[in-house]
C-alpha positions as CSV (number, residue, x, y, z in Angstrom):
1,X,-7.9,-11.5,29.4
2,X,-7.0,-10.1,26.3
3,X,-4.1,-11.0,23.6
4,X,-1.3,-8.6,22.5
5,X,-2.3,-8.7,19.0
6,X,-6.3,-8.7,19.5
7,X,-6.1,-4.7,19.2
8,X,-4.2,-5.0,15.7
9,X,-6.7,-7.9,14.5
10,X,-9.0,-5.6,15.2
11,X,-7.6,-2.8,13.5
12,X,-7.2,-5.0,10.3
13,X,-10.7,-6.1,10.3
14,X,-12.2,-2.9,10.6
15,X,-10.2,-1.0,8.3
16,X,-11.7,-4.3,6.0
17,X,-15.2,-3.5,7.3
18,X,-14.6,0.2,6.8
19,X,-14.0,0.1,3.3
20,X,-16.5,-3.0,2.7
21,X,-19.5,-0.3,3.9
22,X,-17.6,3.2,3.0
23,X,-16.0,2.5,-0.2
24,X,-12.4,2.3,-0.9
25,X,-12.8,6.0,-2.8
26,X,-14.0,7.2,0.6
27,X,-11.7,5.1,2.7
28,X,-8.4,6.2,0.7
29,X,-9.8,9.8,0.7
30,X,-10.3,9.7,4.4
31,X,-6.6,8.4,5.1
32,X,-5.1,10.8,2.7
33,X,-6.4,14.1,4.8
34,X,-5.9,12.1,8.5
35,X,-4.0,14.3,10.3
36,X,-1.7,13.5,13.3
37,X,-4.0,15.1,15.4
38,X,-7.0,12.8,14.7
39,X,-5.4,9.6,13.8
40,X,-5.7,8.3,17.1
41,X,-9.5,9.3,17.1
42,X,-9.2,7.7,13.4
43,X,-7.6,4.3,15.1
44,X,-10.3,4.4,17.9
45,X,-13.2,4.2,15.7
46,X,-11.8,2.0,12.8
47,X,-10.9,-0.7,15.8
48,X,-14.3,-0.4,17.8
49,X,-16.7,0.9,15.3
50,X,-15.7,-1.1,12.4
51,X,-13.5,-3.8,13.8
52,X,-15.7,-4.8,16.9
53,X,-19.5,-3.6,16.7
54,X,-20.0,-3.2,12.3
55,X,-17.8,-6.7,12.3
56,X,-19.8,-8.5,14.2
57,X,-21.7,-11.8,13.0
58,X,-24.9,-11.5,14.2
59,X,-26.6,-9.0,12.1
60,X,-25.7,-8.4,8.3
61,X,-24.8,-5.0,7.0
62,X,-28.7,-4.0,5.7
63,X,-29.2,-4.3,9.1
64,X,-26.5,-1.9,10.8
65,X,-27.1,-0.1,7.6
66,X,-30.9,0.0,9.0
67,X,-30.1,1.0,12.7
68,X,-27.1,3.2,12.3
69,X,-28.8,5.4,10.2
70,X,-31.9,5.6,12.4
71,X,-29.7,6.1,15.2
72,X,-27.9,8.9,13.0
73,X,-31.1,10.6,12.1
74,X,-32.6,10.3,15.6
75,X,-29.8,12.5,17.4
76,X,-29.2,15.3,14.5
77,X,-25.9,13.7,13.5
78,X,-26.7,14.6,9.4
79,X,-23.3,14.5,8.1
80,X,-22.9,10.9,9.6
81,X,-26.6,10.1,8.4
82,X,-25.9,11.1,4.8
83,X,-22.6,9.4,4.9
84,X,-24.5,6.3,5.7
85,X,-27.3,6.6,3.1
86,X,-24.5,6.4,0.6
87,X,-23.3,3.6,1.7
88,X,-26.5,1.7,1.3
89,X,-25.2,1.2,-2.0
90,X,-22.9,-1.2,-0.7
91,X,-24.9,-2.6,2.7
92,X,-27.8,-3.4,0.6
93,X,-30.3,-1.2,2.6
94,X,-32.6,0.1,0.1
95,X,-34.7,3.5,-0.3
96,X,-37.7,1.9,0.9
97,X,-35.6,1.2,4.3
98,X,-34.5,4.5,4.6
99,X,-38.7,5.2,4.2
100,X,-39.5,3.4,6.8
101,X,-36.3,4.8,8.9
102,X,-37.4,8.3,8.7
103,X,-40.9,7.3,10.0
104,X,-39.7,5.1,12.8
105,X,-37.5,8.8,13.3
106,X,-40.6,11.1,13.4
107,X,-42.7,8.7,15.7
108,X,-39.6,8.4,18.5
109,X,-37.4,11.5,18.0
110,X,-39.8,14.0,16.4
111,X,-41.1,15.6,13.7
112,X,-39.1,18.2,13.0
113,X,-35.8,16.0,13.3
114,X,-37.4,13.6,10.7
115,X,-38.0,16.0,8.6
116,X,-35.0,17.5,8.1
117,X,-33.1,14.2,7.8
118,X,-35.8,13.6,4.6
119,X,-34.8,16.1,3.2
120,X,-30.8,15.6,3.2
121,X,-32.2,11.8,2.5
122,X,-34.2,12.5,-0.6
123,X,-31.1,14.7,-1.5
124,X,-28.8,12.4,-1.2
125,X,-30.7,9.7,-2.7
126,X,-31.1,11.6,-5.9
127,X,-27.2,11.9,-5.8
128,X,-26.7,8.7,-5.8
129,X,-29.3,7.8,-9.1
130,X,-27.3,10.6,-10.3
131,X,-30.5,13.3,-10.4
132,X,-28.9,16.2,-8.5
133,X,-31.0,17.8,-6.5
């Protein structure tokens, strides 16, 4: 059975988690262009992506870091992948993760998948040590 409040506990602590991993920049941007349309999609995914699965004690944030962004790569969802690999800078994955994430990538979803997620990788990487690519 589940309490009243548990959904708005939830909501709290992923909108915490959110911005722990995205960046309040990203965060504030985000809820600044939320339209009415999308902010129960918005809601849904800050209470079970952030608030129950990102919020969850048994792995640190390197480590969702780690899988989400394989799991990103693996099914062609770029945006979401690159939006990710910035966030490294605050989950504490590093490039040499992301290395080995692209490889893990080309063995078990394929080449050609991997290899366009190294290239918006490597592109985004430079963005972040400020060497625009």
């Amino acid at each position: 059975m589940t309490h009243k409040d548990e959904p708005a506990a939830r909501y709290s602590q992923g909108m915490t988690t959110r911005r722990a991993v995205l960046g309040e920049d990203y965060v504030d941007a985000r809820q600044a262009m939320m339209t009415e349309f999308e902010a129960p999609f918005q809601s849904l995914i800050t209470e079970a992506a952030w608030g129950h699965v990102w919020s969850r004690d048994n792995w640190d944030k390197r480590q969702r870091s780690i899988v989400t962004i394989a799991l990103l790569a693996a099914l062609g969802h770029y945006e979401e992948m690159v939006m990710h690999i910035e966030a490294t800078a605050r989950t504490g994955a590093t490039e040499d993760d992301i290395r080995e994430i692209m490889l893990h990538v080309a063995i078990y979803a394929g080449v050609p998948t991997a290899n366009h997620a190294i290239k918006l990788a490597k592109s985004a990487l430079a963005r972040m040590k400020g060497e625009e690519q």
